[in-house]
C-alpha positions in Angstrom: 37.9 18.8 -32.9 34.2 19.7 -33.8 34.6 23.3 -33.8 32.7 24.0 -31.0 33.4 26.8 -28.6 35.0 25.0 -25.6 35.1 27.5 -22.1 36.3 26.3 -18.8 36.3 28.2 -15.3 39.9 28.2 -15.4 40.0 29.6 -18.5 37.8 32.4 -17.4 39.8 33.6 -14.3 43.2 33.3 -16.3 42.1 35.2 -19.2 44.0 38.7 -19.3 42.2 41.7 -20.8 45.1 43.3 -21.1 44.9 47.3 -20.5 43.8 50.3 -22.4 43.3 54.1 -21.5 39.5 54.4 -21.2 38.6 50.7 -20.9 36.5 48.9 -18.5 36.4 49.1 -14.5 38.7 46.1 -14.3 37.3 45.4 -10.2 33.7 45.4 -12.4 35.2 43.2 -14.9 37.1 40.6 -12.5 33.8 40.2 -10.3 32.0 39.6 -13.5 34.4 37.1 -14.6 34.6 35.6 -10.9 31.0 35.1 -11.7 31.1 33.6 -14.8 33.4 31.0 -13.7 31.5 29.7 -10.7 28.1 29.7 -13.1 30.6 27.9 -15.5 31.2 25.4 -12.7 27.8 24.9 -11.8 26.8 24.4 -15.3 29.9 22.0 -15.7 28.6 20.0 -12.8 25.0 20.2 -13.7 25.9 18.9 -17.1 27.9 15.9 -15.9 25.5 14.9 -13.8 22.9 15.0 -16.7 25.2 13.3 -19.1 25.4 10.4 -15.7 21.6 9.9 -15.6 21.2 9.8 -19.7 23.8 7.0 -19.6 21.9 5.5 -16.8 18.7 6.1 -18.4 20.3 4.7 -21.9 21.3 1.4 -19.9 17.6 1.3 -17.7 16.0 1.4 -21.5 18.4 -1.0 -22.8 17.4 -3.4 -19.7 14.3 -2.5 -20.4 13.7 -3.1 -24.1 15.6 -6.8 -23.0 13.0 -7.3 -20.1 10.1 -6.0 -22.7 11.3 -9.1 -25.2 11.6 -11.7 -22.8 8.1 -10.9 -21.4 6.6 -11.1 -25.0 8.7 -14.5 -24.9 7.1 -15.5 -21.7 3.7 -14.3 -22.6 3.5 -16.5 -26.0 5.0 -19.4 -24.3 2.1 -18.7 -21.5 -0.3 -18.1 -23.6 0.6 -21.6 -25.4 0.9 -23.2 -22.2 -2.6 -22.0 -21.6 -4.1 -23.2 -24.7 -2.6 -26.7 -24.1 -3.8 -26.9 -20.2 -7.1 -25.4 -21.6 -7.2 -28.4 -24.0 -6.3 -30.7 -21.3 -8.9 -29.8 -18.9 -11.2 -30.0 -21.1 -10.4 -33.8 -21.5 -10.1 -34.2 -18.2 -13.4 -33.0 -16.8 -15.3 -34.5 -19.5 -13.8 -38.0 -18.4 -14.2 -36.9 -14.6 -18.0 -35.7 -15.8 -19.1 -39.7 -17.2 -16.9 -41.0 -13.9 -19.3 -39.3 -11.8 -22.2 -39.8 -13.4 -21.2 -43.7 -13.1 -20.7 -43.2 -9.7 -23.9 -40.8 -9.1 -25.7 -43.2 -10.9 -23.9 -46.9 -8.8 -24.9 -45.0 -5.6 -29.0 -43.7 -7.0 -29.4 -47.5 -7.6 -27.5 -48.4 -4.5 -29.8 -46.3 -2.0 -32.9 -47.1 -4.3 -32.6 -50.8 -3.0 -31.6 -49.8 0.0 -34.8 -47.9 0.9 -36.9 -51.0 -0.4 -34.5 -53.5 1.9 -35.5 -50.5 4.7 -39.4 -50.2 3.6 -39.3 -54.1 3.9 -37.9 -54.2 7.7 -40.1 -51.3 8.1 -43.7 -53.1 7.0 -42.1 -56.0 9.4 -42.1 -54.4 12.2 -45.5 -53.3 11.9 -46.9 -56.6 11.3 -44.8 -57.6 14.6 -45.5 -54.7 16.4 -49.3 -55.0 15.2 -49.1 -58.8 16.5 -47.8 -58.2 19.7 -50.2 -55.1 20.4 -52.8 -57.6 19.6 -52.0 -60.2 21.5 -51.1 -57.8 24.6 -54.5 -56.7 24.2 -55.9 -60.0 24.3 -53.7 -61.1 27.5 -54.7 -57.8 29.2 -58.7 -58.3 28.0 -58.5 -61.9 29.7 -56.6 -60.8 32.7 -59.5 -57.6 33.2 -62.1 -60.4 33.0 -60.2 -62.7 35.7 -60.6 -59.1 37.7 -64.0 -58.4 37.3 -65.2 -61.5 38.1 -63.3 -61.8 41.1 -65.2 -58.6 42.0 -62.1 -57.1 43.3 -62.1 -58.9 47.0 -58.9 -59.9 48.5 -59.3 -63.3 50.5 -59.8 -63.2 54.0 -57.1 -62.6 56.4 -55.2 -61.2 53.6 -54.2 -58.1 56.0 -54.5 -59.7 59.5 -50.9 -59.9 60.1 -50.7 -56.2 59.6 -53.5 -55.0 62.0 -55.6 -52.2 61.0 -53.9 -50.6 57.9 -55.1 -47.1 58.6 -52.8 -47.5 62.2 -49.6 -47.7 60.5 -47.4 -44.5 60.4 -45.8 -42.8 57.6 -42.3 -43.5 59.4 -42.9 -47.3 59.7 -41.6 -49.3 56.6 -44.5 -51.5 55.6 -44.0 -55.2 55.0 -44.2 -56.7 52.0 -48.4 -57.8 50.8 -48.7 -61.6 50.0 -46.4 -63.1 46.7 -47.4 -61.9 43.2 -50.1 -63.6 42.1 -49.5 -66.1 39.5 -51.6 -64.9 36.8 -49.0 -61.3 36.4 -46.0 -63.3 36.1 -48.4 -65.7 33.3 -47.6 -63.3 30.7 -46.2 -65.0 27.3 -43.3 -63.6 25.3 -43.7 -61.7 22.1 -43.7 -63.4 18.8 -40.5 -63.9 17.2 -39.5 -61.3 14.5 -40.0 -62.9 10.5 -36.6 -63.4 8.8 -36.0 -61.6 5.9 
């Protein structure tokens, strides 16, 4: 035993007075009592329930304390882990760094000579194009003088199976004029492209 004072409900309503000539009201005295029990009760209840959630509590901080250590485990091994990745990123992107300047560098030199193989094709075509303008022009010169010189008169009869050109209708489909003359279909082709 502890020595402690110990005081249930029961013991409350059983408890007997016992009588004297000028004592207490005893109705005053069992109320009293009556109430002291059911306060004992409550405070019997109330203490229970306390001495529940401290042994709860006790186990949450137990849990706790357990989940507290194995995050300081976790957060060394991470932090570790970290360092290490860290370490191995670094190695990685410096190799992936001299990769792509290989590659950046492969594909500069790549579309360098590819723009001269293009600025090559390109100064062809104008030479051809410059060619063929030229000698268009000179076709087209040759076939103006042919023109002039001709003065611009059809031979006769030219129209005569038609009739009088201003009598045709709009509705009429007109026949066709004489065959092309020779000198539009006389036209040479183009010089051939250079090779490269």
């Amino acid at each position: 035993m502890d020595g402690a004072f110990h005081l249930t409900p029961l013991d409350v309503r059983r408890y007997d007075f016992g009588s004297a000539l000028r004592g207490y009201d005893k109705t005053r005295v069992d109320q009293f009592r009556e109430q002291v029990a059911d306060e004992l009760e409550r405070l019997t209840r109330a203490n229970q329930e306390l001495e529940s959630k401290a042994r709860n509590f006790a186990e949450q901080l137990k849990s706790f304390r357990e989940r507290d250590k194995a995050i300081n485990d976790a957060l060394v091994s991470a932090q570790q882990l970290r360092s290490e990745m860290r370490e191995q990123a670094d190695r990685e992107s410096q190799l992936t760094l001299r990769e792509a300047r290989a590659e950046g560098d492969r594909l500069v030199d790549a579309a360098r000579s590819e723009i001269r193989k293009l600025e090559d094709e390109i100064a062809a075509l104008t030479r051809t194009r410059r060619a063929f303008a030229s000698h268009l022009r000179s076709i087209l010169e040759r076939q103006l003088a042919e023109l002039d010189s001709s003065d611009g008169a059809l031979p006769p009869g030219e129209f005569e199976p038609f009739g009088d050109p201003s009598a045709l209708r709009p509705h009429e489909p007109t026949r066709a004029l004489s065959p092309t003359p020779a000198w539009l279909t006389a036209v040479p082709a183009p010089p051939a492209t250079p090779a490269e």
